[in-house]
N, C-alpha and C positions, 0 to 999 in steps of 0.2 A: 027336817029340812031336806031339801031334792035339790043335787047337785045337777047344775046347768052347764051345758057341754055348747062348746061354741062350735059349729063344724068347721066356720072358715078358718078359725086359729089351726084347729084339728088338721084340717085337710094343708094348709100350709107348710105347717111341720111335717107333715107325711110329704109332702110333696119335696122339700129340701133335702131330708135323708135321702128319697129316692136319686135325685138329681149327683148327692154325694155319694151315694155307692157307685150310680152309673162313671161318673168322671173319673175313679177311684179305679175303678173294673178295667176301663179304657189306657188311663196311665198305666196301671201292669200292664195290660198286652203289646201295647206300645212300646215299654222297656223289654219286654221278650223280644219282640220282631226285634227292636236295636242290635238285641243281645245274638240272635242267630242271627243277623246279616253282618257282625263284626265276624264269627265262628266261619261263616263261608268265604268273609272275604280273606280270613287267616287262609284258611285251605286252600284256595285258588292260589296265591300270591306264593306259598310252598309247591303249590301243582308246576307253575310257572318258572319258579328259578328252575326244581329238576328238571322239568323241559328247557330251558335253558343251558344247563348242562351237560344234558342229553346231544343238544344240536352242537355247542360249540367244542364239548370233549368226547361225545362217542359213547357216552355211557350214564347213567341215574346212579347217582352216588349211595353210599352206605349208608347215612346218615344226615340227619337235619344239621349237624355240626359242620359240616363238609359245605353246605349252603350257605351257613352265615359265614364263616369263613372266605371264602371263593365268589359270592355271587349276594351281597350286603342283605342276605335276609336278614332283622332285627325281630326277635320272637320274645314277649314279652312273659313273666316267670307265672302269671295269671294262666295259663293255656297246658292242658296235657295233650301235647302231641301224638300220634299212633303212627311210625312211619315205619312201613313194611318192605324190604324189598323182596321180588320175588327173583330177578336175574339183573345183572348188565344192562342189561339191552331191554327189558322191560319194564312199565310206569311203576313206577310205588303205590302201594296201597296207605292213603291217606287221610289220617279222621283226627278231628281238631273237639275238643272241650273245656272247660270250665275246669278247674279245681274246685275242690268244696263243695262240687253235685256229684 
């Protein structure tokens, strides 16, 4: 007995998985981009108070604690901050990520 292959069911099926990997592929990259434009917009928004601090005290503070404290940053416990200072008088060096990567 010879088994009969239908191509249009065949090609169908092929064409749905493809279509579900593609929209699949595209929702991650999508939640990536989300994911680094929340990381930037955390960085900026820290870049921002210490600049704010900078103009209305004279100086970029010690610490991220000194921010929320003084100038309402709210930094949520999801994010490892990297804040550097290098002097008084000069920007902090600033890098924002994820916990868990």
């Amino acid at each position: 007995m010879k088994l009969k292959i239908n191509w249009g069911i065949l090609f169908s099926i092929l064409s749905s998985v493809l279509i579900i990997l593609i929209l699949f592929m595209g929702f991650n990259n999508t939640q990536k981009a989300i994911s680094d434009d929340e990381l930037i917009r955390l960085r900026d928004n820290i870049m921002k108070a210490a600049i704010n601090c900078y103009a209305i005290e004279g100086f970029y503070p010690d610490d991220i604690a000194y921010l929320e404290e003084n100038y309402g940053l709210i930094i949520d416990d999801s994010y490892n901050i990297f804040y550097e200072v290098q002097g008084s008088n000069m920007m902090p060096s600033i890098s924002v990520n994820r916990r868990g990567r």
